[in-house]
N, C-alpha and C positions, 0 to 999 in steps of 0.2 A: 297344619295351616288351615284356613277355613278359605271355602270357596266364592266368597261371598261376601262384598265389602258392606260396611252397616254403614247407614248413612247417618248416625247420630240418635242416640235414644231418644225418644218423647213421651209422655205419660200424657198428654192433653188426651181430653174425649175428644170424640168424634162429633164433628161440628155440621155434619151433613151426613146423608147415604152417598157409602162406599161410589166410586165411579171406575166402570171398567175399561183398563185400559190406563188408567192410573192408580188407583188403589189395589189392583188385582188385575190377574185375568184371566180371559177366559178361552178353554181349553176347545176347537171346533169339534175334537170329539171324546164326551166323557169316558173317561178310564173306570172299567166297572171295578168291584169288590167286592167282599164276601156280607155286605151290610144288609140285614135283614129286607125284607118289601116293607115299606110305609116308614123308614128308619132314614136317617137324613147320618149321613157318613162327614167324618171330622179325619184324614189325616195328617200329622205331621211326620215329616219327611224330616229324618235326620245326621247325624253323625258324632259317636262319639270323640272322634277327636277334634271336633269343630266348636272353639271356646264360644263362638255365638249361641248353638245348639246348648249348650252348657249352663250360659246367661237367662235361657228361655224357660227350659226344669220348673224352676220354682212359681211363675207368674203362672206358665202353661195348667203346670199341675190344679193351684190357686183353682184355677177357669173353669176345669176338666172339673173338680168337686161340683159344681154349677150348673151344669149343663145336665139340659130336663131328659126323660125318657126318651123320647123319641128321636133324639140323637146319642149316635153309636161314633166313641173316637178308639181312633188306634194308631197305632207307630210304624212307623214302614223305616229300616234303616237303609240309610244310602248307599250304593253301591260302585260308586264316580274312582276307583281305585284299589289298586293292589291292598293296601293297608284298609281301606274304605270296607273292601269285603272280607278281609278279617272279621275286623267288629261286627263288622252284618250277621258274617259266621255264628259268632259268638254270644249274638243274641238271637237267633233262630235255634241254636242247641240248648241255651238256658229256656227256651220255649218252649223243646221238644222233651227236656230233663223236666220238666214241670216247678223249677225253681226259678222262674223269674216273677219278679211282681216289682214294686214301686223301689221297696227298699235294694233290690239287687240292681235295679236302672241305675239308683243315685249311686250306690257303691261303685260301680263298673266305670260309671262319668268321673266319682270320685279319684279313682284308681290312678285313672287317661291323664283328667285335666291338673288335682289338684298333688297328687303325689308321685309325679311324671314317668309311671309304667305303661312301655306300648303297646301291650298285650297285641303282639301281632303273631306271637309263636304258639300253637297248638300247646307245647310244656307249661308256658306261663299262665293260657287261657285255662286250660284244666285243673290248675294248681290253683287258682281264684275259685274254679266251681267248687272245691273242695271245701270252702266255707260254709256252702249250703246245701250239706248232707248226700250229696256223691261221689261215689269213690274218683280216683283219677282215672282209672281205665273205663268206667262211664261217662267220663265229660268227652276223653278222648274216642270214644266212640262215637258220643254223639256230634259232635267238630267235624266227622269225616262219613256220615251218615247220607243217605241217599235221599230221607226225608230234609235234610237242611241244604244241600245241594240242588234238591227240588224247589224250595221256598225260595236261596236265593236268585234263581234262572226268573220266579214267579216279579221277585221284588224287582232285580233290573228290568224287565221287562216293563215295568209300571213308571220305573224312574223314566227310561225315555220317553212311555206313552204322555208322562207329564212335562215333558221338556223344559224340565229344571237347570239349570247352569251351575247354582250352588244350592247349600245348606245354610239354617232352619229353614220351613217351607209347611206353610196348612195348605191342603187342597180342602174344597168343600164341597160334597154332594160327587167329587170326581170331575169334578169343572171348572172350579175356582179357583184360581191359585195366588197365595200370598205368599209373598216374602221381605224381607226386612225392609228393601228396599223400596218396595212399591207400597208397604205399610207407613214407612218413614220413624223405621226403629220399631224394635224387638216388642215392644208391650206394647202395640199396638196393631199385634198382627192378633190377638185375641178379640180385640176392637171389631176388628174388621170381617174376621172369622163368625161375628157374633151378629154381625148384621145380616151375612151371607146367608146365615144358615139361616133366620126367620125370611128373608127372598125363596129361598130354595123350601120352605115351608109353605110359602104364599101363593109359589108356582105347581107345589103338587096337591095343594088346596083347590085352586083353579081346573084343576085337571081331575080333578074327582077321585086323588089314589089315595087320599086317607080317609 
């Protein structure tokens, strides 16, 4: 189930700057990251069994091709559940097996959403990594590794410092946070995402760090 009711798609552009506290908000204290200095940070926050998170893939992705140098995105998966950190599992070990990339993201969502496997069992999860050139008893090692055990303590950690209540979710710069909701539907959480991070460029321009 997804945690997170959508309030109705919209594809309108954005008819003004973002306002906070209605279109977003804002975090009293930024949750850092591993984003270079002078690099302006993109995350989304997700989950693969959340058919929102699902819906978002394709436009997200779209945006992500677009987005200039000096911004750095990345995925943080959610960790709000038993099942929730499964998945989280399962993508910090195809992380840590060096076979994750775009194609292996939409397969894993493909798996979840559109061919209803819950990959919530270490057998099921290793038997999928097997597609992309590891053995079983390597994916099952790395499922149960101290380094993915490590990441996910890392990732929850961050979910609460961003006090999210559901899934899909962009934080920007570690301060911003959008969600369906306060974007007013799913394709327009790039919109908004897009405004933020030229603010969040105008504000470390002022401040003399690029």
């Amino acid at each position: 189930m997804a945690a997170v009711a959508i309030c109705g798609l919209s594809s309108m552009a954005m008819a003004a700057e973002p306002v906070a506290g209605q279109d977003y908000e804002v975090l009293d204290k930024p949750v850092s990251s591993e984003v270079p200095d002078g690099k302006i940070g993109v995350t989304e926050v997700f989950w693969y069994g959340c058919p929102h998170c699902y819906a978002l893939e394709e436009p997200l992705e779209s945006w992500v091709d677009t987005l200039p140098d000096d911004v750095v995105f990345e995925r943080l998966p959610a960790t709000m559940g038993k099942v929730w950190l499964r998945h989280a599992t399962a993508y910090y070990a195809a992380r840590e097996l060096g076979i994750f990339n775009t194609q292996f993201h939409r397969d894993f969502f493909d798996a979840i959403q559109k061919d209803g496997h819950r990959m919530t069992e270490d057998d099921e999860i290793a038997e999928f990594f097997t597609h992309y050139g590891v053995s079983k008893d390597e994916a099952l090692k790395a499922l149960n590794s101290f380094g993915v055990k490590s990441q996910l303590n890392q990732a929850n950690a961050r979910m609460k410092a961003y006090k999210l209540m559901g899934v899909p979710a962009l934080v920007v710069n570690g301060q911003y946070v959008i969600t369906p909701r306060s974007a007013n539907g799913l394709d327009n959480m790039p919109k908004i995402a897009e405004a933020l991070i030229e603010k969040t460029r105008q504000e470390k321009e002022a401040q003399g760090t690029n």
